[in-house]
C-alpha positions as CSV (number, residue, x, y, z in Angstrom):
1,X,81.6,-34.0,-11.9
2,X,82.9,-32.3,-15.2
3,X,85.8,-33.0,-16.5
4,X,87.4,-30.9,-19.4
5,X,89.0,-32.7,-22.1
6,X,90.5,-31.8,-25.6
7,X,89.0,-33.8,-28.4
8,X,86.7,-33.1,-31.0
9,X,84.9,-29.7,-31.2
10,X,86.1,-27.6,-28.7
11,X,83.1,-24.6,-28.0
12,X,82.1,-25.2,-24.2
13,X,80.1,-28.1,-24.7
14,X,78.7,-30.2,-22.0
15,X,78.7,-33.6,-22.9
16,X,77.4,-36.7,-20.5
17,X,77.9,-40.0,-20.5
18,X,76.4,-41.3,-24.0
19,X,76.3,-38.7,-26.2
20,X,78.3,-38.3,-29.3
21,X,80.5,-35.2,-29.3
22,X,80.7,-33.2,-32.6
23,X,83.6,-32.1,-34.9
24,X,83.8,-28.7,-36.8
25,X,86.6,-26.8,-37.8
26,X,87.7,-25.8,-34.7
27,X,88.1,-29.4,-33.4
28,X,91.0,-31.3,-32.0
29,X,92.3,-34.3,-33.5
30,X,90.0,-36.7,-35.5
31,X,87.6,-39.3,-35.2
32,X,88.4,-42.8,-34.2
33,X,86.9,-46.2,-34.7
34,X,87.2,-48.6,-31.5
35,X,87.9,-48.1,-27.5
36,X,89.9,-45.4,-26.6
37,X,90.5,-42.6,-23.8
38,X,91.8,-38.9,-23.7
39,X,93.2,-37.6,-20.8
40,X,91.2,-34.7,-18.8
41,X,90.8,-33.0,-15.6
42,X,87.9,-32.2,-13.4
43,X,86.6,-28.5,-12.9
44,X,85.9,-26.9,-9.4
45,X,82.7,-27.9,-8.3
46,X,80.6,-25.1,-6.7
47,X,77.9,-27.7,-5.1
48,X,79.9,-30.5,-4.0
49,X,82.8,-28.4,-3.5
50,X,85.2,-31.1,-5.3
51,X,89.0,-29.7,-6.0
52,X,91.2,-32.7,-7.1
53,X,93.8,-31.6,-9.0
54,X,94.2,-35.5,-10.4
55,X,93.5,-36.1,-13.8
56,X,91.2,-38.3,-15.7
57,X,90.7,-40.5,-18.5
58,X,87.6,-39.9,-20.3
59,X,86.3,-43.7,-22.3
60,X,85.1,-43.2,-25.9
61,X,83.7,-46.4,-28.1
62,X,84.5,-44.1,-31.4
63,X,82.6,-40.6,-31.0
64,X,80.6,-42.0,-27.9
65,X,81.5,-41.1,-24.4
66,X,81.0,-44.7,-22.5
67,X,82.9,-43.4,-19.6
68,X,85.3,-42.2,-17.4
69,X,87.8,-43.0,-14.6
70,X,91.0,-41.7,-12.5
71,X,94.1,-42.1,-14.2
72,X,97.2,-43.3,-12.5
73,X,100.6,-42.3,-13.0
74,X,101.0,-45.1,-14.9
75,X,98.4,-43.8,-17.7
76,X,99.7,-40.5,-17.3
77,X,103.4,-41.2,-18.3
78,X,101.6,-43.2,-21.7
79,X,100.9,-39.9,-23.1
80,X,103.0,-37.9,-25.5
81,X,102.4,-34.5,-23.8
């Protein structure tokens, strides 16, 4: 599954599980210290054939992805959109 997410530098990059996403000019907001999650949604898949049209919370431990999981409407309404 990839989900798409706004945070940190923003040029079509494919980040896993684990990796440490980068920050440029171009990025959006800033780095963080601790646990925290941003909001995304998944893309179309073309093998699996996945279409949700939920949304997710992507898990960062500062600039490490550690995760991901559905969000509920409950996470969804803690936002400021």
């Amino acid at each position: 599954m990839s989900i798409q997410f706004h945070f940190g530098d923003t040029y079509h990059h494919k980040y896993r599980v684990g990796d440490t996403i980068s920050w440029s000019d171009r990025a959006i907001g800033s780095p963080r210290k601790g646990r925290f999650e941003i909001p995304g949604y998944p893309e179309w898949c073309q093998t699996c054939k996945l279409d949700d049209e939920g949304y997710y919370l992507v898990q960062f431990d500062g600039d490490v992805i550690i995760g991901y999981r559905e969000a509920t409407e409950g996470d969804m309404e803690s936002f400021d959109w």
